[in-house]
N, C-alpha and C positions, 0 to 999 in steps of 0.2 A: 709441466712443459709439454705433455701428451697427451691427445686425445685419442678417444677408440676413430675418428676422422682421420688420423693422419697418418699420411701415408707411412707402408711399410719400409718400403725405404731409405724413408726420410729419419724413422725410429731408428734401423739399423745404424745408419751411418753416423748419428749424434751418439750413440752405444759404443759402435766402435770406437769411436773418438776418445771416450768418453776413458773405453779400455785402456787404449794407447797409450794417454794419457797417464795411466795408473802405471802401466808398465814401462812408461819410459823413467819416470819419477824412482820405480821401485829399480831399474837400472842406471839410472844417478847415484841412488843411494848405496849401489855393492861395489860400482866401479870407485868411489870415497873411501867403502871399508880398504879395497885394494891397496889403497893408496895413491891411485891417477889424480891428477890434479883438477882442482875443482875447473878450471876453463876447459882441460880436455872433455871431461866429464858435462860438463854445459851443453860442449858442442855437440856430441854425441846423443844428450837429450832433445837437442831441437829436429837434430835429424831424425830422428824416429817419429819426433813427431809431425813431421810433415806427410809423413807416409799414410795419412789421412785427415782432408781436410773437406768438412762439411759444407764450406762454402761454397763449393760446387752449385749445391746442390740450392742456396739463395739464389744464386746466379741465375738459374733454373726460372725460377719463383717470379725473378726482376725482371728476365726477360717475359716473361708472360704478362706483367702487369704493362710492360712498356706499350706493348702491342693490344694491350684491354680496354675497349670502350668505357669508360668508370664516368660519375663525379657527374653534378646538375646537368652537364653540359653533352655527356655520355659521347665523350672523345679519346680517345687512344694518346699517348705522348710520343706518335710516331712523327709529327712535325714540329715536336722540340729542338730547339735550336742550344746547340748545346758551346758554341763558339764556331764550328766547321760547318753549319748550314743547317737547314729543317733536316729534322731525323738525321743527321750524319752521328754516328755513337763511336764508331771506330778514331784512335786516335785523338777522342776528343778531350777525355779522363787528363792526358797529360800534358795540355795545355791549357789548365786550369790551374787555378784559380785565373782571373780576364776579365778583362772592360766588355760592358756589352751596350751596344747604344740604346735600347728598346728601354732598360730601366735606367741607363746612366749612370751603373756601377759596379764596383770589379764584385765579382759572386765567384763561388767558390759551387762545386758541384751540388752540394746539396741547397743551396741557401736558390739556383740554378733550377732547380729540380722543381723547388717550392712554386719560383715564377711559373712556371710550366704549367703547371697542375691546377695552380688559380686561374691561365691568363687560358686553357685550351681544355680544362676541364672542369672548370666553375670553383673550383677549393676554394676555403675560404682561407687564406695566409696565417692570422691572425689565432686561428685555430687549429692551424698546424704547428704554430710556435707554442701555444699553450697546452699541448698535449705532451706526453713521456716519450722519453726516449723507445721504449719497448710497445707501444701502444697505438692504435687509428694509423692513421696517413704515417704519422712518423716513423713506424715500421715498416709501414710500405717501401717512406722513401730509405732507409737503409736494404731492401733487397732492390732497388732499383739504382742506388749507389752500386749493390755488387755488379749487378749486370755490366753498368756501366764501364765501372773500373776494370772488369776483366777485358774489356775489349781493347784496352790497351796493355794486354800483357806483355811483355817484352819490348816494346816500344820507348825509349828516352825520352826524359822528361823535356820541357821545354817552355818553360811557363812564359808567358809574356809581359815585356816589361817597354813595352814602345808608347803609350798611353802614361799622360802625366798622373791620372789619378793611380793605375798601376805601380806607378813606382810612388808614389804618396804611400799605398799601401802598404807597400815592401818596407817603407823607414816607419811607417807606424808599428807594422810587426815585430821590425828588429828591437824598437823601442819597448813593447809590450815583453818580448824575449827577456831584454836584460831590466825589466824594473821588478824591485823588492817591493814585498809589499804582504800584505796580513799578518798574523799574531806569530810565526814562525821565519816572518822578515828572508821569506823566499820570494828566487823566481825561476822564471823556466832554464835559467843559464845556471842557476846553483845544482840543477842533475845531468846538466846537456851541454855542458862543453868542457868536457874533457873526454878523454879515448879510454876504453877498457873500463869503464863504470857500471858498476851494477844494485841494484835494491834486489837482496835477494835471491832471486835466479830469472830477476828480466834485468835485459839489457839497458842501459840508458845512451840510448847515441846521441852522437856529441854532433847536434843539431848546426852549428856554426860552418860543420864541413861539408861537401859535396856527399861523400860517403855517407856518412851519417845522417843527412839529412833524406836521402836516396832511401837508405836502409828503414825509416820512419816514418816517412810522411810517401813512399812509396811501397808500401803495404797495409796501408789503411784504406779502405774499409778490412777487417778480420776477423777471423769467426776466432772467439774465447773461448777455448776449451773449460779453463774454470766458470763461466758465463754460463755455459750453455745458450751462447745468442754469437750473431754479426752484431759488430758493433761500427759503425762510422768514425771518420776523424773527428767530425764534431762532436759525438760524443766521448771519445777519448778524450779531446782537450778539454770538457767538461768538467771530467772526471780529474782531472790534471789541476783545474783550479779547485775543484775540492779540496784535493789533497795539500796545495799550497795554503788550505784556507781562507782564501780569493771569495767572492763572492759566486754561486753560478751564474756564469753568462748567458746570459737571454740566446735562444737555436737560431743558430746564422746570422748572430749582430757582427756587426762591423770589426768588434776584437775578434775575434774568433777567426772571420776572414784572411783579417790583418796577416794573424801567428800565420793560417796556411799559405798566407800567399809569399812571406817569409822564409819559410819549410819549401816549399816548392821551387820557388826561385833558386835557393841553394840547393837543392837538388837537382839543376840543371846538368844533360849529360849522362845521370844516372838511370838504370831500365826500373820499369814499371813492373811488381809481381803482388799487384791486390788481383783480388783479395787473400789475405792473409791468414796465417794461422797461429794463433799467438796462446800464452798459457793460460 
């Protein structure tokens, strides 16, 4: 994950994490011996570990690339239009997912990002979508996610739903939510709606409510402690149809959108705290 290149700081604070992490885990596991109860004992672990959160320090990273001449065209993404005008970045994170008239379809930040990077700095789209999640532009565009999303920290969500294709959207998502489907005859609603659900020691919020969906889909992009990386929503839902045994979705196709713009819209009213810090 290290190079003798990177910086010392950046070492440090994946380290610490990394500690935290061990120590908050090895304090789950004595306050159980105790006998406190496993959701007290949860809670307690999440708190700790928020008391170091490497995304910071993406955020860092994204803002720099925002502002960096890159790509054939050796342009900066300072007059990306992110919904609230050229370069407007503040605020714009949570009223997304949105119709945009330039491609004539609801995008979702990162799928958002992609236009940008082709249409103001030559990328080639095509070869953004075929590259890894951890890898080239794709990485890029998850520290340019975190930049992004921090700027809407504490901010309420507010996705937009005035645009017919937008709310097309929103009933294909909720559609995509509740259908079954691969060898384990799952779907997103068989772990995400119901209250108090957990795999484990992560939470499953119960995506149908405003809370829940707030709590989910407004802390993503998040840096994985077990990871060692940020990860984006898109790639979380990826990983989501893995797990259902789904096929992988093609980065920032139209399902993918769909489920965010589903997740966001119920989270209407809820504050914004990506980037995240998740186990």
């Amino acid at each position: 994950m290290f190079s003798f290149n990177t910086p010392f700081k950046f070492v440090l604070k994946h380290l610490g994490a990394a500690l935290l992490y061990a120590y908050a885990w090895s304090a789950f596991a004595q306050a159980q011996q105790l006998g406190v109860s496993t959701d007290a004992a949860l809670a307690q672990y999440r708190s700790m570990l928020q008391d170091a959160n490497p995304a910071d320090l993406y955020v860092a990273k994204g803002q720099a690339l925002w502002t960096k001449a890159r790509g054939p065209k050796a342009q900066s993404l300072e007059s990306c239009d992110l919904g609230l005008g050229p370069g407007v970045v503040k605020g714009a994170w949570v009223q997304m997912p949105r119709y945009f008239n330039d491609t004539r379809r609801v995008q979702d930040l990162e799928s958002r990002l992609v236009t940008c990077m082709e249409a103001i700095q030559g990328f080639n789209t095509q070869e953004i979508i075929a590259q890894d999640f951890s890898k080239g532009e794709r990485a890029n565009i998850a520290l340019l996610a975190a930049y992004v999303s921090s700027e809407s920290q504490g901010m309420t969500f507010k996705v937009p739903q005035e645009h017919a294709l937008e709310r097309e959207m929103y009933a294909s998502g909720q559609e995509l939510f509740y259908m079954r489907g691969g060898t384990h005859d799952f779907s997103c609603a068989s772990c995400h709606t119901q209250d108090g659900r957990r795999i484990r020691l992560q939470d499953l919020p119960n995506l149908s409510t405003s809370a829940g969906a707030g709590f989910a889909f407004g802390t993503w992009p998040a840096y994985r402690v077990s990871m060692g990386s940020i990860w984006t929503m898109q790639q979380r839902l990826a990983d989501c149809f893995r797990q259902q045994r789904f096929p992988k979705p093609k980065y920032v196709s139209p399902a993918t959108v769909a489920l965010s713009v589903f997740m966001g819209v119920n989270a209407s009213g809820q504050v914004a705290d990506a980037p995240g810090l998740k186990r």
